[in-house]
C-alpha positions in Angstrom: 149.4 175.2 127.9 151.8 177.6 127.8 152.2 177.4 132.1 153.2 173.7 131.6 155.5 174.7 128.5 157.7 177.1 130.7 157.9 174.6 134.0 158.9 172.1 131.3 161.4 174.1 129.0 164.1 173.6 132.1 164.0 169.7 132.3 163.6 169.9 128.2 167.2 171.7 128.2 169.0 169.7 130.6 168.0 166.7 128.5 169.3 168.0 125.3 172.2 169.3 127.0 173.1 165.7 128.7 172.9 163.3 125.5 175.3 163.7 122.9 171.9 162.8 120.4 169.8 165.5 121.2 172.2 167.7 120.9 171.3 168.7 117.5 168.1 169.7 118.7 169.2 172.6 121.2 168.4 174.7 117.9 164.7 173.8 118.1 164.9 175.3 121.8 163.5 178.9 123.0 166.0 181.3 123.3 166.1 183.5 126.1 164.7 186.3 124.9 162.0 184.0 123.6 161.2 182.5 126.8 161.0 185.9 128.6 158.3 187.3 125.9 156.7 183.7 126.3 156.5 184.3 130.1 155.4 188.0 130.0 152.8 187.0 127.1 151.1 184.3 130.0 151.2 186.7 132.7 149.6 189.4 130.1 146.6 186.8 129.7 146.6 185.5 133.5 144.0 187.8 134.3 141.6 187.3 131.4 141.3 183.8 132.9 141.7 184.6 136.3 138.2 186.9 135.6 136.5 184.2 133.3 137.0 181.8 136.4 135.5 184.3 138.6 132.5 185.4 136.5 131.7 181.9 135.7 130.9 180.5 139.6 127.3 179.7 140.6 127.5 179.6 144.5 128.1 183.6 144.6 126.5 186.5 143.3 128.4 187.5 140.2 126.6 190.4 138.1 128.2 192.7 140.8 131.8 191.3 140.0 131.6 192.6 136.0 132.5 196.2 136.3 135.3 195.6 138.9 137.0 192.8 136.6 137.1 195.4 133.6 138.7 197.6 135.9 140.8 195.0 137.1 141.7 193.8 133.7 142.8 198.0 132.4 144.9 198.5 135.4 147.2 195.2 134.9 147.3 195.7 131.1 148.3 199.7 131.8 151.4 198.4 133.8 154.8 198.7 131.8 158.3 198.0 133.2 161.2 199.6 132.0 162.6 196.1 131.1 159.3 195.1 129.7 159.8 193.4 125.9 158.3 196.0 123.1 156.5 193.1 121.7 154.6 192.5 125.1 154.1 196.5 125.3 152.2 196.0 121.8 150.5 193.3 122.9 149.1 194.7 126.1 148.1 197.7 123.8 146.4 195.5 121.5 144.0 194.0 124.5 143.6 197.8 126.4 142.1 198.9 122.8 140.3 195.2 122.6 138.8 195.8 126.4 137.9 199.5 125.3 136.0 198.6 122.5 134.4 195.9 124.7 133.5 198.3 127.6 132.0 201.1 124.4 129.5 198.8 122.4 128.2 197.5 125.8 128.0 201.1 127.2 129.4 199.2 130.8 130.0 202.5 132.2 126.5 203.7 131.9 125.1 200.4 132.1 122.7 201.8 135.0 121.7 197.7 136.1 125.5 196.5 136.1 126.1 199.8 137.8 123.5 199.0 140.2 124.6 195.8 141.0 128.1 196.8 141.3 126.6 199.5 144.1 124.5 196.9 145.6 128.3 194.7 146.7 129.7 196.2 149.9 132.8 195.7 148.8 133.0 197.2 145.5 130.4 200.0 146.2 133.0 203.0 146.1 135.9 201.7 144.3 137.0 201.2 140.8 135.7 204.6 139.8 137.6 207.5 139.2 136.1 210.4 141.8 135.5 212.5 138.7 133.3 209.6 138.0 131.8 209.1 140.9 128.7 211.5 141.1 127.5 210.7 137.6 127.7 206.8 139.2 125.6 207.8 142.0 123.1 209.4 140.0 122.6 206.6 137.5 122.4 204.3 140.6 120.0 206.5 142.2 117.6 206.7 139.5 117.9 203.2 138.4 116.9 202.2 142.5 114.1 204.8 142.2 112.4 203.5 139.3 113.0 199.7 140.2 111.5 200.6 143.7 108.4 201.8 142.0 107.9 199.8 138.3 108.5 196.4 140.2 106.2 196.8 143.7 109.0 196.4 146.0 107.3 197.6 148.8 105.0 195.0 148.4 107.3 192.3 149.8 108.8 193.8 152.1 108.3 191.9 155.6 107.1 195.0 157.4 105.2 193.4 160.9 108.5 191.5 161.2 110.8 194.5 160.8 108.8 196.5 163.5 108.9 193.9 165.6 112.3 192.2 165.5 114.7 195.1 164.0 115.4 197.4 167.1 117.9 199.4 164.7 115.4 200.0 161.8 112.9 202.0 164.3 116.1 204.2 164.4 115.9 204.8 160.8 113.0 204.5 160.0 109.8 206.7 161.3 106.7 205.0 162.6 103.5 206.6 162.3 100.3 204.9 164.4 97.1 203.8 162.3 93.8 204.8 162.8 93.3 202.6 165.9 95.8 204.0 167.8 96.7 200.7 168.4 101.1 200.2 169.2 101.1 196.7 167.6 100.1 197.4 164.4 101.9 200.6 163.5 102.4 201.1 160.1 106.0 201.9 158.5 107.5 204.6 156.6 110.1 203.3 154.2 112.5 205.5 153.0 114.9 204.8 149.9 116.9 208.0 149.8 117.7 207.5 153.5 118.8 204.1 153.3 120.8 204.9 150.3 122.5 207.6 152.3 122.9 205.4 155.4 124.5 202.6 152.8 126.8 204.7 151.5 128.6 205.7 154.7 128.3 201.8 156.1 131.8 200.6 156.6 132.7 197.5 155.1 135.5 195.6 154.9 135.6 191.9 152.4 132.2 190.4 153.2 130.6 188.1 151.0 127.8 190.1 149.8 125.0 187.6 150.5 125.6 187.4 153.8 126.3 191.0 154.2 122.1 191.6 152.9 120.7 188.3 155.0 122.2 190.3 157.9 120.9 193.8 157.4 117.7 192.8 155.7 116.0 195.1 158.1 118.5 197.6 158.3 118.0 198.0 154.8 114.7 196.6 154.1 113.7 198.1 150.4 117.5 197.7 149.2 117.7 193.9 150.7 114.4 193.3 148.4 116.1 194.9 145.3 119.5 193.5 145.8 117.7 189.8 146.2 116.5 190.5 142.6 119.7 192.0 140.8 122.3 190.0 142.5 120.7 186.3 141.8 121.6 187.4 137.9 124.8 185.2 136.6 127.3 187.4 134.6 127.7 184.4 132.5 125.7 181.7 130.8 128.4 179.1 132.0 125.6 178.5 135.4 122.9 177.0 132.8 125.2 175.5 130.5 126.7 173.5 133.4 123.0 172.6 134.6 122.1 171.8 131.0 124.9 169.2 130.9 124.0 168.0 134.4 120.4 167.1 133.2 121.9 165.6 130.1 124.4 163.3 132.6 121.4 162.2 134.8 118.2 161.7 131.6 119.4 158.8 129.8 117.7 156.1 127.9 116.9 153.9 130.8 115.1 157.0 132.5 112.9 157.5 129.9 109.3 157.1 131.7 110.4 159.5 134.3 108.1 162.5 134.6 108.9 165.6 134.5 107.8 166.4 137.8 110.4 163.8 139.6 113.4 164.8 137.3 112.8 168.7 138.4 113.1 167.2 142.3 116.0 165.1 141.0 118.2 168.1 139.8 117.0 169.9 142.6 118.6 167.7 145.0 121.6 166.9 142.8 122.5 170.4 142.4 121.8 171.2 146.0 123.0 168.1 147.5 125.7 169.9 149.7 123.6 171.4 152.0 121.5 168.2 152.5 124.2 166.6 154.8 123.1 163.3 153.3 127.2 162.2 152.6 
């Protein structure tokens, strides 16, 4: 609202400046100094809805984007010109003390999952934390991959015949150790977390969408491919569901009513999916 208020203002003046019987209304008008702090107030909130955009999307992993858009969010409020209006100083103030209280009763910081996650997107894996910060981060992450390796059976799932067989890197990485048969074609796999942290961590990567960045090295990193496939599918918002929630509403009406629930579960299946079906 305020966007279309400031494109507007210009034609709004020219018309009261042009007709002798608006011209009592100039005094209703901004002043300059009011249209300034009006157009530093909306670039002061840009970002909030720049990041509620961004966290609300349901055709990319978005858990891993939480921490960044904090830090994102601090470092445009922490910038002050030295023509910057006092009252938009205050203002940005107002929101870093807001945000901080935010980022302190959810603990984002040592929020070891949204930590996790964050370590889990190649693209945000060493940034947005100060390098005093940094090996307290890896250690949370560390732990937190650790225990989720072991409380939730990851090595369970893993796709190990396929990796030996197809993965020509992972036998690099990986040692292979024969079974009792002695047999080449069945030789079992030694899967090793710490390693493939370490080997993550120096990885080189440069604006890759993160899903396809773990479909491709799924058996480069078999065990964190497995983990990241069951942190990253979490929405940072509810605004997924409520969507879908308001789909189902838009496609159960009255006239529907003897549908089972069986068909309507296929039905928003293919409505929600019906982009990769090729079928327009």
């Amino acid at each position: 609202m305020a966007e279309r208020m400031l494109k507007l203002h210009s034609y709004v003046k020219d018309i009261f400046n042009s007709k002798q019987q608006y011209k009592d209304m100039r005094k209703y008008l901004l002043d300059e100094d009011e249209m300034v702090n009006l157009k530093e107030t909306v670039n002061a909130l840009l970002g909030f809805n720049q990041v509620s955009v961004l966290l609300s999307g349901d055709r990319y992993a978005t858990c891993s984007l939480i921490i960044p858009s904090i830090k994102y969010l601090e470092k445009q409020l922490s910038k002050n010109k030295s023509e910057t209006p006092p009252l938009i100083v205050i203002l940005k103030s107002h929101l870093l003390e807001s945000l901080q209280t935010y980022k302190d009763s959810y603990e984002l910081e040592n929020n070891s999952f949204l930590l996790c996650a964050t370590f889990l997107d190649p693209n945000y894996k060493s940034q947005f934390f100060e390098k005093y910060k940094k090996k307290k981060y890896l250690k949370i992450v560390k732990e937190f991959l650790s225990d989720f390796y072991l409380s939730k059976r990851v090595g369970e799932i893993i796709p190990i015949k396929k990796v030996t067989k197809e993965s020509k890197k992972f036998k690099l990485l990986f040692e292979d150790e024969e079974d009792d048969s002695g047999s080449d074609s069945d030789k079992n796999v030694t899967l090793d977390l710490k390693k493939e942290i370490s080997e993550y961590i120096r990885l080189s990567v440069h604006e890759q969408n993160v899903l396809e960045f773990w479909h491709q090295n799924q058996y480069v990193f078999p065990i964190l491919y497995c983990i990241s496939t069951m942190i990253l599918c979490t929405p940072a918002t509810s605004a997924p569901s409520e969507r879908l929630f308001s789909d189902a509403l838009n496609n159960l009406y009255a006239k529907r009513n003897r549908m089972t629930a069986e068909c309507f579960q296929m039905l928003m299946f293919l409505y929600e999916n019906l982009e990769f079906f090729n079928l327009v």
